[in-house]
C-alpha positions as CSV (number, residue, x, y, z in Angstrom):
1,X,14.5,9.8,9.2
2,X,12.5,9.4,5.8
3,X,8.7,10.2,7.4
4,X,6.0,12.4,5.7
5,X,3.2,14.2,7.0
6,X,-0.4,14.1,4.9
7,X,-3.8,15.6,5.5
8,X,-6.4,15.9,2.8
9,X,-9.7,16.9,3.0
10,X,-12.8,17.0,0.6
11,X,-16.3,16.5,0.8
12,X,-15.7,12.3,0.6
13,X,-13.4,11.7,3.1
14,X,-11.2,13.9,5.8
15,X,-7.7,11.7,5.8
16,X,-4.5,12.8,8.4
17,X,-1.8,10.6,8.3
18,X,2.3,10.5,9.3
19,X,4.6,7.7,8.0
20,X,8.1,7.1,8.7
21,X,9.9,4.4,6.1
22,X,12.3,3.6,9.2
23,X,9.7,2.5,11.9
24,X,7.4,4.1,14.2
25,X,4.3,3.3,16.3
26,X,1.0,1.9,14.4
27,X,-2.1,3.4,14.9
28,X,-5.0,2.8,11.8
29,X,-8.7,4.1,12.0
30,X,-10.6,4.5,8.9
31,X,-13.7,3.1,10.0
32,X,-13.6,-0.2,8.1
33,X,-12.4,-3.2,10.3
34,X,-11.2,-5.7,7.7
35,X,-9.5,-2.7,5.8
36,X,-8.1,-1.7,8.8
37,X,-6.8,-5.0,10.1
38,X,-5.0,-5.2,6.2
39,X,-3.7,-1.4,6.9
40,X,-2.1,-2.6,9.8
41,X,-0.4,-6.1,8.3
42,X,1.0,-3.2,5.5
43,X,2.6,-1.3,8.2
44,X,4.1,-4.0,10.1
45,X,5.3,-6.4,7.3
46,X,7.2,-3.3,5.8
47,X,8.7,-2.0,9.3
48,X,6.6,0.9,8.8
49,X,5.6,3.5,11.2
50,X,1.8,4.6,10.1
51,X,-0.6,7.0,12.0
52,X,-3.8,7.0,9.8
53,X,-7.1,8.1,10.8
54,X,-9.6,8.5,7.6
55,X,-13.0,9.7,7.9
56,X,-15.2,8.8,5.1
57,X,-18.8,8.6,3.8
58,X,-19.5,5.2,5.0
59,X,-22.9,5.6,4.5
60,X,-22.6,5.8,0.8
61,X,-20.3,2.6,0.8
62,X,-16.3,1.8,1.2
63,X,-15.1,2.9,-1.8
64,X,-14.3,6.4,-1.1
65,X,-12.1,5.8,1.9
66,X,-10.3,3.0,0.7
67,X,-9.1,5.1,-2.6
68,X,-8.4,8.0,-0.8
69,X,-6.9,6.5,1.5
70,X,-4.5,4.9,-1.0
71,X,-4.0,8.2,-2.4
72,X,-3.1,10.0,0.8
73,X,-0.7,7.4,1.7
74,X,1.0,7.4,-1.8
75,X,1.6,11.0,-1.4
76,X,3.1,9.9,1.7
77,X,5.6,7.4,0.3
78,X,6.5,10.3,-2.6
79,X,7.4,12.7,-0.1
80,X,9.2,10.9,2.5
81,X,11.5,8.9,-0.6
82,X,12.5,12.2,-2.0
83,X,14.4,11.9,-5.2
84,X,14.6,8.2,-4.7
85,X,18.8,8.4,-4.0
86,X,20.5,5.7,-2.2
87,X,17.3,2.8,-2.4
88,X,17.3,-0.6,-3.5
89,X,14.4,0.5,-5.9
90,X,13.7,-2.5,-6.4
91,X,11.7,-5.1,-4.2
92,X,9.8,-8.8,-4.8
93,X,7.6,-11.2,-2.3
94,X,5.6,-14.0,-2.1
95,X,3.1,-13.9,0.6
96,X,1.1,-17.5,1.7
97,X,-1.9,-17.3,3.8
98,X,-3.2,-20.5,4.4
99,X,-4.7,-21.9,1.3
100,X,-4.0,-18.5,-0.8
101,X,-0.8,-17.2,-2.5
102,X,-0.2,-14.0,-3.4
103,X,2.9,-12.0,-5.3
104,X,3.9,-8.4,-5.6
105,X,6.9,-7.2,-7.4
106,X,7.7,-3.3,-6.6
107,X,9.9,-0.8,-8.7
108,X,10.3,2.6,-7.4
109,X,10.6,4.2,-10.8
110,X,8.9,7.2,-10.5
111,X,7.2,5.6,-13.3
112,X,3.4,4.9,-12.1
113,X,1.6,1.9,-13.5
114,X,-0.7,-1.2,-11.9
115,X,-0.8,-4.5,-13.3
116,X,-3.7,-6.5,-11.3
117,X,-4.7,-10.4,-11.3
118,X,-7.3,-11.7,-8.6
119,X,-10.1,-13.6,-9.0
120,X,-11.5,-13.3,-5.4
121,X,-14.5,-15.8,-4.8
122,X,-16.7,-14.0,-2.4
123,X,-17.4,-10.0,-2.9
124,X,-17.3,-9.0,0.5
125,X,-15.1,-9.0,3.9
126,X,-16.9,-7.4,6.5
127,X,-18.0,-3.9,5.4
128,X,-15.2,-4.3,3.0
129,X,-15.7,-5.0,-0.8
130,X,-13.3,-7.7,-2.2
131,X,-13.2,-5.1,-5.8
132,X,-11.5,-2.1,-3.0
133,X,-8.1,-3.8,-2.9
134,X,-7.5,-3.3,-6.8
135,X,-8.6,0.7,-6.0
136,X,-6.3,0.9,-3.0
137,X,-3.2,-0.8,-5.1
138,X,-4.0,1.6,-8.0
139,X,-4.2,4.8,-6.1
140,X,-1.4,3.7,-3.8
141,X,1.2,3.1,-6.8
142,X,0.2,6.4,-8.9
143,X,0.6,8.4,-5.8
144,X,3.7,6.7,-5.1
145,X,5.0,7.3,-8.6
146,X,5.6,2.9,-7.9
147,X,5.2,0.4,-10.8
148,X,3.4,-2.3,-9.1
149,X,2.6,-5.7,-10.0
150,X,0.5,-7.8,-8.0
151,X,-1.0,-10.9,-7.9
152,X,-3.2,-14.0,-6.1
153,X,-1.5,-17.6,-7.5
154,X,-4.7,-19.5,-6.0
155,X,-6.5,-19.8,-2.9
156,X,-10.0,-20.3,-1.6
157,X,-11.0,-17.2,0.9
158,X,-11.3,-13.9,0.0
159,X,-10.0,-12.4,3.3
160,X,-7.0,-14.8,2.9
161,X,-6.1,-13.7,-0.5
162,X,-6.0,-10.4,0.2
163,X,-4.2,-10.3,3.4
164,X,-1.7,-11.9,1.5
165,X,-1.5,-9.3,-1.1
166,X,-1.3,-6.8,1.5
167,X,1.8,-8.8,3.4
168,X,3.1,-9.4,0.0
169,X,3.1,-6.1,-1.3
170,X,4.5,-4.5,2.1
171,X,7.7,-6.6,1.9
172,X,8.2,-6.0,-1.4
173,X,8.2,-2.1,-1.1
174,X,10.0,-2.9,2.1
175,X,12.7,-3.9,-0.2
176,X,12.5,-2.1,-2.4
177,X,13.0,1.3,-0.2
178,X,15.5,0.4,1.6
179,X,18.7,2.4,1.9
180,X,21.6,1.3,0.3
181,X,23.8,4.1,0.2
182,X,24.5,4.5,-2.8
183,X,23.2,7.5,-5.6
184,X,20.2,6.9,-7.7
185,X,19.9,3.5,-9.2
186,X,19.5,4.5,-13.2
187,X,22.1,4.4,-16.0
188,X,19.8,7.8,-16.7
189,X,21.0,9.0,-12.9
190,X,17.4,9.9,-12.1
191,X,14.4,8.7,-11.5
């Protein structure tokens, strides 16, 4: 089983979470309802078992949490891929919601970079800010060592658009690390 064990601690936030790439339970608590309901729609669209409990200075605002929580569970997807042999590497999805559509396109390259493109038309979701799911993407794919492109195509509702971007981007790394039995995929012959 490909799973990972993470704890990180500073003075922000106090993060503990286990991931297996092949399934599990879900349990998500970091204190933020919308960004836990999108936590959750991660986990399940990529078959992921996730046990996350982040505590964080809400009282400042979200944005603490949410990156380190990206960052924590980056680590996670680092360790529990290893040296990347015998994965698809790469992975693609598009994700509707209702009246949004959103795309992610994944490349487990070992490589880190973001590229970002939403426009989303109201600035906040609950105790969530709409600007947190760039900061979660970015921290997620440099922890990762994951090239990451992701995108909203159109839609209306803020809290559509990004669940969609969440669901998106979950079955594209779903794809993306799964096993395929084979060595590393690189003419180089690592990643």
């Amino acid at each position: 089983m490909r799973t990972s064990v993470q704890k990180r601690k500073t003075k922000e936030t106090d993060i503990s979470l286990e991931l297996c790439l092949d399934g599990g339970g879900v349990s998500i608590s970091t204190g933020i309802g919308f960004f836990d309901h999108m936590l959750n729609s991660f986990a399940v669209h990529g078959s992921f078992g996730l046990r996350l409990k982040t505590v964080g200075d809400l009282e400042v605002d979200c944005h603490h949490t949410v990156e380190d929580t990206g960052i924590v569970l980056g680590d996670a997807f680092a360790d529990a891929l290893g040296d990347r042999s015998g994965i698809a590497r790469f992975g693609s999805f598009y994700a509707p919601m209702d009246e949004a559509l959103a795309f992610a396109a994944v490349d487990v390259s070992g490589r880190p970079f973001l590229v970002f493109h939403a426009d989303f038309p109201q600035e906040r979701i609950g105790g969530y800010d709409s600007c947190m799911t760039e900061e979660f993407f970015r921290a997620f794919a440099f922890h990762a060592g994951i090239t990451l492109h992701a995108r909203v195509e159109y839609g209306e509702n803020a809290h559509h658009q990004t669940e969609a971007l969440f669901k998106a981007a979950a079955h594209a790394v779903r794809l993306a690390v799964g096993e395929t039995g084979n060595g590393v995929l690189s003419t180089k012959g690592s990643l």
